[in-house]
C-alpha positions as CSV (number, residue, x, y, z in Angstrom):
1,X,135.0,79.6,87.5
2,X,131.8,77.6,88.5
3,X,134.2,74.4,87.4
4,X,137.0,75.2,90.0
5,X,134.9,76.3,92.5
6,X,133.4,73.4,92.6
7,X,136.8,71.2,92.7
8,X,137.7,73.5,95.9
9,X,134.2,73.0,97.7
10,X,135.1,68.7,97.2
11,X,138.9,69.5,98.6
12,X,137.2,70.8,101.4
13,X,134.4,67.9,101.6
14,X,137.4,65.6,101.6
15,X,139.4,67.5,104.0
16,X,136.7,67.5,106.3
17,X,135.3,64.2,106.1
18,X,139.5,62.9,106.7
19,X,139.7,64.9,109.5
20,X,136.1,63.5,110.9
21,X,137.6,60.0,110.5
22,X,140.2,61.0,112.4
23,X,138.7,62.7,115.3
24,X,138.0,66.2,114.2
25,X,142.1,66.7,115.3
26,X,142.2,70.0,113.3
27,X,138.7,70.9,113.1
28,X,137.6,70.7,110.2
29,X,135.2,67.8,110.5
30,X,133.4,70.1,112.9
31,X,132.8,72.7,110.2
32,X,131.7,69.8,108.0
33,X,129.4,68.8,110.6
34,X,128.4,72.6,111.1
35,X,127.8,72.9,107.4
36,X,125.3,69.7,107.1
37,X,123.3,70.9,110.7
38,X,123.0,74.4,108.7
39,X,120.3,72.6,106.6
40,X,117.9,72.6,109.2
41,X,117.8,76.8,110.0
42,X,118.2,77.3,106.3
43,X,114.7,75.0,105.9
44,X,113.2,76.9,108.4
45,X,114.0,80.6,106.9
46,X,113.6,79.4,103.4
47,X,111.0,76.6,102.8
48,X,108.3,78.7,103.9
49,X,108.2,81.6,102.0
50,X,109.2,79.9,98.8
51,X,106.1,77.1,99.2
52,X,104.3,80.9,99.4
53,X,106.0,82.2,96.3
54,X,103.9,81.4,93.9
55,X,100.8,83.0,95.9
56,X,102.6,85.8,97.1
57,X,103.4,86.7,93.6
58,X,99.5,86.8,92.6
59,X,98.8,88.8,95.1
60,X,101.4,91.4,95.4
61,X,101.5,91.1,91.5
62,X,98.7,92.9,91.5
63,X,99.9,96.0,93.0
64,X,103.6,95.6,91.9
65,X,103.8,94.9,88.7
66,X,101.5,97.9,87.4
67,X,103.4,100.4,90.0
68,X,107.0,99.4,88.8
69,X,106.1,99.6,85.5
70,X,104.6,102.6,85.4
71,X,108.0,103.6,86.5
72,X,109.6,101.4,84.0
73,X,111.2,99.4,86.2
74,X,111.0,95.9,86.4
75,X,109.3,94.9,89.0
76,X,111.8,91.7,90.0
77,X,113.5,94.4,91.6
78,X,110.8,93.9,94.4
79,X,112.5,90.6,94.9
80,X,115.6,92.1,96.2
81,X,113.9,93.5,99.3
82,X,114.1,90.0,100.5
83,X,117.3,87.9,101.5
84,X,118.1,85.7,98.6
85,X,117.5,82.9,100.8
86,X,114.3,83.6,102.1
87,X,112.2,84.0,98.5
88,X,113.8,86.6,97.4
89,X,115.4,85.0,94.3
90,X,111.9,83.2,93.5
91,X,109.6,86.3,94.0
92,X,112.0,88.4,92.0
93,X,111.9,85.5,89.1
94,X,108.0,85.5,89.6
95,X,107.7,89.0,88.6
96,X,110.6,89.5,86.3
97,X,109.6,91.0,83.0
98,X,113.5,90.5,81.7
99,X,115.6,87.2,83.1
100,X,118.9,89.7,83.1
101,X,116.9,91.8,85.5
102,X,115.3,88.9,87.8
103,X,118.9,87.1,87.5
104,X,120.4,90.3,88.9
105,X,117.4,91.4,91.7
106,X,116.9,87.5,92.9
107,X,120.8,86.8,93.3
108,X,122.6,90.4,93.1
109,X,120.3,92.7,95.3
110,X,118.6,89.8,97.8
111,X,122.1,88.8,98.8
112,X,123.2,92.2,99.6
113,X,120.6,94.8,99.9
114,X,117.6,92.4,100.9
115,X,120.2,90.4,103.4
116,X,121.3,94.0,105.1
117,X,117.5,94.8,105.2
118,X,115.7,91.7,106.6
119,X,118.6,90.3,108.6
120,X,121.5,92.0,109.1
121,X,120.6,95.4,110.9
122,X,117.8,94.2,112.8
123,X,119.7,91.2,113.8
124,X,122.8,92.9,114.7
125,X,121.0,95.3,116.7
126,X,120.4,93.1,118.6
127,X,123.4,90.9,119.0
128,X,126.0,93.5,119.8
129,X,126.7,95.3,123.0
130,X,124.5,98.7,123.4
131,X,127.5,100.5,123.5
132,X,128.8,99.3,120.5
133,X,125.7,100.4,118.6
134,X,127.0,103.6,117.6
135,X,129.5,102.3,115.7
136,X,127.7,99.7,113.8
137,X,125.2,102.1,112.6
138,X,127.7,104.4,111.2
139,X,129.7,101.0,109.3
140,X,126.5,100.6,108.0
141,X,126.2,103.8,106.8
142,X,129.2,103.9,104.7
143,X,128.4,100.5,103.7
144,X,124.9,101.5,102.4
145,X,126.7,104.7,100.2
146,X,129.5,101.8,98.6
147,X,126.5,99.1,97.8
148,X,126.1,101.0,94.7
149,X,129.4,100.6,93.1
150,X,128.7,96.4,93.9
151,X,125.3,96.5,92.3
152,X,126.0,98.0,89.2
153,X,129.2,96.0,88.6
154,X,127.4,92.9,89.3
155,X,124.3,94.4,87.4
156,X,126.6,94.5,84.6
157,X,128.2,91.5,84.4
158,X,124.4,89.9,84.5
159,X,124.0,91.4,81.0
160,X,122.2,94.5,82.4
161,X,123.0,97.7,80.4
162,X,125.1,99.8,82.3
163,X,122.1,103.0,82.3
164,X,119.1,100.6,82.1
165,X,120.9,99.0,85.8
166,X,121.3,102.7,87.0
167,X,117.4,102.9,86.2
168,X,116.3,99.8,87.9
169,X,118.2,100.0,91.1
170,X,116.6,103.8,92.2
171,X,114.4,101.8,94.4
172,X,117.2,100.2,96.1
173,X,118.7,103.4,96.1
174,X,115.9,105.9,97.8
175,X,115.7,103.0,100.4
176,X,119.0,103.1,101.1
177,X,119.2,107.1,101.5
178,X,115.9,106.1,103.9
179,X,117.6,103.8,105.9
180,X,121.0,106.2,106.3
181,X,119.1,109.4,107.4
182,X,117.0,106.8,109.9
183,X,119.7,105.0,111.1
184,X,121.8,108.6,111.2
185,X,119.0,110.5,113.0
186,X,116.0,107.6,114.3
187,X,118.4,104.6,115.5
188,X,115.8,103.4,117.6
189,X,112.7,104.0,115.5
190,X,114.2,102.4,112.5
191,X,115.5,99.4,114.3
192,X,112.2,99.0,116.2
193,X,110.4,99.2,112.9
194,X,112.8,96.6,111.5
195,X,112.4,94.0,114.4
196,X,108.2,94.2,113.8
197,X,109.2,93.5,109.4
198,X,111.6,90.7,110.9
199,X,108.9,89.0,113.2
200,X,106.1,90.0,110.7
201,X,108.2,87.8,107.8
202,X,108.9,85.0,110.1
203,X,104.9,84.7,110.8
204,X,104.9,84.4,106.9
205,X,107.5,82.0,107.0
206,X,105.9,79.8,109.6
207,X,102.1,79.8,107.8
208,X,104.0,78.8,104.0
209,X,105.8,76.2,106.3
210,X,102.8,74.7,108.1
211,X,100.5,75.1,104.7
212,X,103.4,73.6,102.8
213,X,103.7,70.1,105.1
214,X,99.7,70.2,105.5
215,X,99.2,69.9,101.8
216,X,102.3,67.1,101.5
217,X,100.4,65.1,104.3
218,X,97.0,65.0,103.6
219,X,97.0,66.3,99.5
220,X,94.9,68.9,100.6
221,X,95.8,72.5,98.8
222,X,94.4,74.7,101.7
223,X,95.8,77.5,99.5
224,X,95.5,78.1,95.9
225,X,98.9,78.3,94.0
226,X,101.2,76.9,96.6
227,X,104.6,75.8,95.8
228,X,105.6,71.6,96.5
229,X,107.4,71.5,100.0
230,X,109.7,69.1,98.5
231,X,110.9,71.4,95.6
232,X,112.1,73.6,98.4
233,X,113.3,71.2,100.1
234,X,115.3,70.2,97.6
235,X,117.2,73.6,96.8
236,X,118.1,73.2,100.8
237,X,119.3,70.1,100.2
238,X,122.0,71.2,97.1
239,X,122.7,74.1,100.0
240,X,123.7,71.6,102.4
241,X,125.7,69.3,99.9
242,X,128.3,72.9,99.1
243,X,128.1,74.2,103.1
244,X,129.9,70.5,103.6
245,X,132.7,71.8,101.6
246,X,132.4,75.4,101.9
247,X,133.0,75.3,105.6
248,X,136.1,73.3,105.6
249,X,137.5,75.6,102.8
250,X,136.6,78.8,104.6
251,X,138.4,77.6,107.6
252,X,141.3,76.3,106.3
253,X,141.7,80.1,103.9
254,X,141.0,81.9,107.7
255,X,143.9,79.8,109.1
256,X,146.2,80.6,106.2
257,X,145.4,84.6,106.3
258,X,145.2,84.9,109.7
259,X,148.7,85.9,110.4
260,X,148.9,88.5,106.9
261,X,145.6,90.2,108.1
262,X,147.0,90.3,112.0
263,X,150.1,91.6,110.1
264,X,148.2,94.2,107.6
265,X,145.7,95.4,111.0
266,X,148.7,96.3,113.1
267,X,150.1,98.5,110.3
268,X,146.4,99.4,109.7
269,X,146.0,100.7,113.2
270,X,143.1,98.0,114.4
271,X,143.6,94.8,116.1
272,X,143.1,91.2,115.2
273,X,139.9,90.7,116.3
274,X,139.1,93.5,114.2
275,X,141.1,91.8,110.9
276,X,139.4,88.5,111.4
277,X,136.2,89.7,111.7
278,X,136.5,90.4,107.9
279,X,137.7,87.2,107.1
280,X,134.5,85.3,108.8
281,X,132.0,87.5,108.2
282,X,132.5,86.3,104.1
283,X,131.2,83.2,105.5
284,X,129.1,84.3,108.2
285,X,127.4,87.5,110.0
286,X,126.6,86.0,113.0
287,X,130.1,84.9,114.1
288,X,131.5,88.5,112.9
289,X,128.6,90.9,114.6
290,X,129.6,88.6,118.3
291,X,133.5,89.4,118.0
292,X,132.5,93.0,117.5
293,X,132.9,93.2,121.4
294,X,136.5,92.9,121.2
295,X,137.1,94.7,118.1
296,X,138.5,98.7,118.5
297,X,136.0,101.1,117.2
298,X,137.7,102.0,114.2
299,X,137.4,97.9,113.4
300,X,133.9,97.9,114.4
301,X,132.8,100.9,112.1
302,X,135.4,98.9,109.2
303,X,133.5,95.6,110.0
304,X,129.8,97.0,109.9
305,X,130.8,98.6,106.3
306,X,131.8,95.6,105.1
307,X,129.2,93.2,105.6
308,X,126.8,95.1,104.3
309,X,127.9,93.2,100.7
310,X,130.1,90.8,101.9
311,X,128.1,88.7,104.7
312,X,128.1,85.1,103.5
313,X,129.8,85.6,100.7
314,X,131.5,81.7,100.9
315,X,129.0,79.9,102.7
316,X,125.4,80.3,102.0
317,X,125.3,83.0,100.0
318,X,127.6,81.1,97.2
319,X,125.9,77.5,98.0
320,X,122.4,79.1,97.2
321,X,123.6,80.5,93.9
322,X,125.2,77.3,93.0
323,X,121.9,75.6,93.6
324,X,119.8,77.8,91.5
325,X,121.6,80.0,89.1
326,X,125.2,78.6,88.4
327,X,126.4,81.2,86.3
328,X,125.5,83.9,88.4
329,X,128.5,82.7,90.8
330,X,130.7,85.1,89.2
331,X,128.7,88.2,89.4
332,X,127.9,87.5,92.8
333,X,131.0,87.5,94.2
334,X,132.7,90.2,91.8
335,X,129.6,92.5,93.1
336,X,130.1,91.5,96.9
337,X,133.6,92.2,96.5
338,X,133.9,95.5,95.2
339,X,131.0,96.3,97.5
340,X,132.4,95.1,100.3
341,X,135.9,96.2,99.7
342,X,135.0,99.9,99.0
343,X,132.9,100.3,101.9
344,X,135.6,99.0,104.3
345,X,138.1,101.6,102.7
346,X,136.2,104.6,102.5
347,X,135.1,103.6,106.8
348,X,139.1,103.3,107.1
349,X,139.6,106.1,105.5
350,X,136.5,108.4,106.7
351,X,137.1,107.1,110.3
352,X,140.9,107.5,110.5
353,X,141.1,111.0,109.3
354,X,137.9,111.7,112.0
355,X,140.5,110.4,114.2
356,X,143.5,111.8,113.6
357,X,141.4,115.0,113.6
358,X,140.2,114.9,117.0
């Protein structure tokens, strides 16, 4: 699978870098171009925290490991509170006791849970209208009871026994539960709380940049255990090299199921923004959470559901993966899949029955 994949991201390298010759006519040189500029935001969310890694797992080591274990769970799962592209795949392969474990916290859990977490509710919260609120928060509900079913098939296919993966995801799951009676009952609380872990991380982010460059510049380690800046930098770079071809692939699938999904909505009972916003938000979250505007609400609800597991799915998500753990490409998108997938039809079919009922 890795093998064709990687044919379809150079179709869409070559695609792109034709039509850039040509003028960006169709454009997809512009998501070409959109994919290499990507490089410098992923930097900036990514090479920080990893230069850190290496400390940060000393230090929270300390306290993890022995509290996990006492639980007998491995404490790599820690990882996964973190987006998979902002340390979460190297702290949870710092503290893995089992590589099938770390594999499935670092890649799995960061790119699903950890993402939802640390970027997509407090970031949505604040993107989309006020009004519209309400209904993201209850897509996200449903989307946090599927993430499950996702886990433990990805947990699976990473060579994790099928009860041993029930085991170690109970911390992703009591969080979860957390996060659906505060989002249920203490919107504002919870998203307040999450915008002060968002800007709290990003401080973190900018010290591990700053300590990172310091040490490059002058050789000296102002911290003990600090990760090369330019071994991070390099996993950015193998990032950018798939977003060149991932972009111009994604695009070119959006233009072809377009017209099905316009086709599928209106027998559905949602609109095309609303059918659309599926097919981007597998590549991104941002674009999908700033259509929500014109979505209907049983769409937005749908939407919010969905990209709990799904959000990047073809972009960076799937160029990170690539970069670090090949064979974990299948996994990854089998679990965001069925994640994503079941929590869009149990909010289509929660939400239309509400419907029809009032």
């Amino acid at each position: 699978m890795n093998q064709v994949l990687m044919y379809i991201l150079a179709a869409g390298v070559i695609l792109g870098g034709i039509d850039r010759l040509l003028g960006n006519k169709w454009g997809y040189g512009k998501r070409m171009e959109e994919g290499f500029l990507f490089m410098g935001p992923t930097a900036l969310s990514m090479v920080g925290i990893m230069c850190l890694v290496p400390f940060l797992s000393d230090t929270l080591g300390k306290v993890i490991v022995p509290l996990f274990e006492l639980f007998h769970i491995d404490p790599a799962m820690f990882g996964g509170f973190l987006p998979i592209d902002m340390g979460g795949y190297q702290l949870a392969k710092s503290l893995e006791t089992s590589a099938s474990t770390g594999n499935y916290a670092g890649i799995i859990v960061s790119a699903t849970f950890g993402c939802t977490l640390v970027f997509t509710i407090p970031v949505g919260m604040g993107l989309i209208e006020n009004e519209d609120r309400s209904f993201f928060a209850e897509g996200l509900l449903i989307g946090l009871v599927t993430l499950p079913l996702g886990l433990i098939f990805g947990a699976v296919l990473c060579g994790v026994p099928f009860l041993n993966a029930l085991w170690q995801t109970i911390p992703v799951f009591l969080l979860s539960i957390f996060l659906g009676i505060g989002l249920k009952y203490f919107p504002a609380k919870i998203i307040r709380g999450f915008g002060l872990f968002a800007s709290g991380l990003k401080a973190i982010i900018t010290i591990g940049l700053v300590l990172g460059a310091v040490t490059y510049l002058t050789g000296i380690s102002i911290l003990p255990n600090l990760s090369p800046i330019q071994d991070a930098l390099a996993v950015v770079a193998s990032i950018g090299i798939t977003m060149l071809g991932s972009l111009p692939a994604a695009e070119f699938l959006q233009r072809i199921l377009r017209r099905p999904f316009a086709w599928i909505g209106a027998r559905l009972g949602i609109n095309a923004f609303s059918m659309v916003g599926l097919l981007v938000g597998a590549v991104s979250a941002i674009p999908q959470l700033a259509m929500m505007k014109d979505m209907d609400p049983l769409g937005k609800r749908i939407n919010a559901a969905y990209i709990v597991c799904a959000t990047s799915m073809l972009a960076a998500h799937a160029g990170f993966t690539l970069s670090t753990e090949p064979s974990m490409l299948a996994p990854l998108f089998a679990s965001k899949t069925v994640g994503a997938l079941s929590g869009a039809i149990l909010a289509f079919l929660f939400y239309r029955r509400k419907q029809v009922v009032q």
